[in-house]
C-alpha positions in Angstrom: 74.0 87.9 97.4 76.7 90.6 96.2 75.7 93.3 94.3 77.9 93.8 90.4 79.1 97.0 91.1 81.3 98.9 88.6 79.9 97.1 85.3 79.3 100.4 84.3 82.5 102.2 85.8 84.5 99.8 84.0 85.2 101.3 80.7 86.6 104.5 82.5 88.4 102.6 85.2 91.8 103.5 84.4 90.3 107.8 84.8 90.0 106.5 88.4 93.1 105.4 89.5 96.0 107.0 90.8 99.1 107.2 88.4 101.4 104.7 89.8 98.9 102.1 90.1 97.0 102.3 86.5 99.8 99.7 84.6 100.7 96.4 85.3 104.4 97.7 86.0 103.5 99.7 88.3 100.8 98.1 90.4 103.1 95.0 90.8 105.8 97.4 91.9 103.2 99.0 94.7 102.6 95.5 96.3 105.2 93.7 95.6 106.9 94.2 99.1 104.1 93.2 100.7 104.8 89.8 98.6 108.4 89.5 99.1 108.3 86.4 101.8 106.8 84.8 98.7 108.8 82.2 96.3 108.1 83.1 92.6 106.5 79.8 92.0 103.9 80.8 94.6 100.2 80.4 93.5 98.0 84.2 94.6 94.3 85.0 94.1 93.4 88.3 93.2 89.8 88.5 94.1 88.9 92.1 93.5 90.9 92.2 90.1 88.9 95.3 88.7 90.6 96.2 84.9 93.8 93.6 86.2 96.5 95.6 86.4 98.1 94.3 89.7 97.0 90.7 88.2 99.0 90.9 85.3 101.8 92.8 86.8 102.3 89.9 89.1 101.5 87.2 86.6 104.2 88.8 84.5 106.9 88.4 87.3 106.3 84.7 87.2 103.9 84.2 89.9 100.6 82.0 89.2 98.2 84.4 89.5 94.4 83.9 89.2 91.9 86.6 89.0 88.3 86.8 89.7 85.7 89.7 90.3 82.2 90.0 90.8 81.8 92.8 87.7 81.5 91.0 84.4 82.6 94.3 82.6 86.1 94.3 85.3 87.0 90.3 84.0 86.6 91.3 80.6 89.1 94.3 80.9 91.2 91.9 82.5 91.1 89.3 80.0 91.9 91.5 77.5 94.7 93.1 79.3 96.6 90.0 80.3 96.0 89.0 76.2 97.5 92.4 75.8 100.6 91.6 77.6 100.9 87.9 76.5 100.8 86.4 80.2 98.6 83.2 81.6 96.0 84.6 83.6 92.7 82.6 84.0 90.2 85.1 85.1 86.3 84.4 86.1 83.5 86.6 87.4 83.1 85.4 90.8 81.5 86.7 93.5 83.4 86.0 96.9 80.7 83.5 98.5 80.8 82.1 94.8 85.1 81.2 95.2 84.9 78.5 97.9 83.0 76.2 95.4 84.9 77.4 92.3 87.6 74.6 92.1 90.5 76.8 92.0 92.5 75.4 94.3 94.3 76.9 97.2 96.6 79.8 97.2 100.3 81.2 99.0 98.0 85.0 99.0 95.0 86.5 98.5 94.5 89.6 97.6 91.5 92.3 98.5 92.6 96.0 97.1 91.1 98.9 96.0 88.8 99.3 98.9 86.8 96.2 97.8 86.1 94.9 100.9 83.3 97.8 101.5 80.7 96.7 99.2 80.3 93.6 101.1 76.6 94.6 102.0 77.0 95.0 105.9 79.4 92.8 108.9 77.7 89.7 108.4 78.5 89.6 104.5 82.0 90.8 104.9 83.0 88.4 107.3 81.4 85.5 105.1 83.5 87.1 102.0 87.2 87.3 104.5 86.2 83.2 105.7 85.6 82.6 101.5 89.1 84.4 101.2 90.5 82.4 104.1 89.4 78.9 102.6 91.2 79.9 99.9 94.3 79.5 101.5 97.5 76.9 101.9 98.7 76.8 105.7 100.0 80.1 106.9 98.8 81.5 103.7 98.4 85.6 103.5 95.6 88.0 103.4 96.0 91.5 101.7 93.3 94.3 102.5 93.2 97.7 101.5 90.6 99.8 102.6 90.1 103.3 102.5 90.2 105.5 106.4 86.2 105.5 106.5 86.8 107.4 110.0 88.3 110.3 107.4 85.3 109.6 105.1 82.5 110.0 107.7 83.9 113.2 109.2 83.7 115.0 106.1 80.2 113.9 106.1 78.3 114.3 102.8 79.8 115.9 100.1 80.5 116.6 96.5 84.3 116.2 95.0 85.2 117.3 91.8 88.7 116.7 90.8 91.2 119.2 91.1 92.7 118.7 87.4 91.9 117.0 84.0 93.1 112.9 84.0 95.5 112.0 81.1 94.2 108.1 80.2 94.7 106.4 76.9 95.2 110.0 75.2 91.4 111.5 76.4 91.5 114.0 78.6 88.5 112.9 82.1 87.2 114.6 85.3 86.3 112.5 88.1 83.6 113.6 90.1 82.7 112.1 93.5 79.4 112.5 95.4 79.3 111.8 98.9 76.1 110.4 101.0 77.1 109.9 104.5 73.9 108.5 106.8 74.0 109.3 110.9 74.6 105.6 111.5 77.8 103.6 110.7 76.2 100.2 109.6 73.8 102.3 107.3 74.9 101.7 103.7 76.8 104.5 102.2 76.0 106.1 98.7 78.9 106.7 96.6 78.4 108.5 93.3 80.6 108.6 90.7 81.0 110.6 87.1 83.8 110.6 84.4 83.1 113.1 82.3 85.2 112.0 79.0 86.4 115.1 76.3 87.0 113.2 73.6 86.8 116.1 71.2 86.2 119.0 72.7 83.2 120.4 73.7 82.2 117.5 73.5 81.7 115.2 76.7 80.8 111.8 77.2 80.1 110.9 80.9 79.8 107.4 82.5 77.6 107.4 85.9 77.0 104.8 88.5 76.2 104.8 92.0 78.2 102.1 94.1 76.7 101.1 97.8 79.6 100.9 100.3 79.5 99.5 104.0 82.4 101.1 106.0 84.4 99.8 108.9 86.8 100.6 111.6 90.4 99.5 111.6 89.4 97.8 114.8 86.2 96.0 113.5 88.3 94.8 110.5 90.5 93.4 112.8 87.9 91.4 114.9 86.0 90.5 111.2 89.5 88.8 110.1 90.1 87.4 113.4 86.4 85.9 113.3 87.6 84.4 109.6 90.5 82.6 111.0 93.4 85.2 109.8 95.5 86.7 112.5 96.7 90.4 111.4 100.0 90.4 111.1 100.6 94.2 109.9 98.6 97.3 109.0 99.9 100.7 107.5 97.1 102.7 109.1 97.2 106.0 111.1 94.4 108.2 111.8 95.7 110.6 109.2 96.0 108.5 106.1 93.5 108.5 103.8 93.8 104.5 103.1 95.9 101.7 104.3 96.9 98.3 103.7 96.1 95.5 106.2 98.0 91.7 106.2 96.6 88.6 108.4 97.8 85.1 107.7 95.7 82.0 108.3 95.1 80.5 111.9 92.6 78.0 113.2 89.3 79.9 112.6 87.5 81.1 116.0 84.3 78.7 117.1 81.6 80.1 118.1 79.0 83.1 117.2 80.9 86.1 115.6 80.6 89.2 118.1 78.2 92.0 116.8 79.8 94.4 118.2 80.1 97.8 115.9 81.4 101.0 115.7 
């Protein structure tokens, strides 16, 4: 089973994401080119909504969005958002083995951002959650991954990160703090720590806390894990200087056979 990571997180969300990605607007405007081979009547999944903003920014544009996530506290942000902006968005907490069974239909895209993928707990999980995505999907359909450059996270090794400036969100002032716990071995989970430290009137500070579990990945394993869930990769924006990048597969006949447990 999948952990419910970021139940705690989700109240502060927005102090977590990067400026052109924390409205609607301008989350739709980040992927949309990624979409573009899409008709607007085309039906996408977004199965690691978080707060919704790229859920709503689509669903506002006229496609038929549905969002799901496995963090009750994310689908209730999302709820209220798409309320918010007056747009039909049906949105369940779902876990990815949970979707399959869901009776949602099938989809032109789904969608996997904000470095979701990781916390699927190890390669057997998170090629069971990319063959959940893939079922998902009409003929031809299209994947969307983003992950972060875990080759970039594992050099740095473990590590504290504390923000380099205050976060503007909502009026309140946050800082973000990161802490880093990198084991020896790749397939040993990863500890990530994170604090938003809130001045709502200052000196006073209100901090949020929770410590998500991540399982990293190489470009090249993601690519055999897709390949294993019957998606073909059809672009990817990494380079071994980016911090994160953006991977697209579209459905093929899924691969018989045991998966390879080969690993970085």
């Amino acid at each position: 089973m999948f952990a419910r990571p970021y139940d705690a997180l989700a109240d502060v969300y927005e102090w977590l994401m990067p400026d052109d990605l924390v409205t609607p607007v301008g989350s739709a405007q980040a992927f949309s080119p990624l979409l573009e081979p899409l008709d607007r009547s085309a039906r996408i999944l977004d199965c690691a909504a978080g707060t919704g903003q790229l859920a709503v920014g689509l669903a506002a544009t006229g496609f038929s969005v549905v969002a799901t996530d496995a963090s009750e506290g994310m689908i209730a942000r999302t709820r209220a958002l798409a309320a918010q902006h007056h747009v039909d968005l049906p949105a369940f907490a779902y876990r990815w083995d949970q979707l399959p069974a869901a009776g949602l239909g099938h989809f032109d895209a789904v969608l996997c951002v904000g470095n979701s993928l990781a916390h699927a707990p190890g390669r057997a999980a998170r090629q069971a959650g990319l063959a959940a995505m893939s079922s998902m999907l009409r003929d031809q359909g299209l994947v969307v991954v983003t992950s972060r450059n875990w080759e970039q996270v594992r050099e740095h090794g473990s590590r504290i990160e504390v923000a380099d400036r205050l976060t503007e969100r909502n009026g309140k002032a946050g800082l973000v703090v990161y802490a880093w716990t990198i084991p020896d071995r790749w397939e040993a989970p990863h500890q990530l720590d994170v604090a938003v430290a809130l001045l709502h009137d200052p000196p006073a500070v209100t901090t949020t806390r929770e410590r998500l579990t991540l399982w990293p990945f190489t470009p090249q394993i993601l690519g055999e894990d897709l390949r294993a869930a019957g998606l073909a990769q059809a672009a990817t924006t990494y380079t071994p200087s980016a911090n994160r990048y953006v991977v697209t597969a579209e459905k093929i006949e899924p691969i018989r056979g045991p998966a390879t447990a080969s690993s970085r």
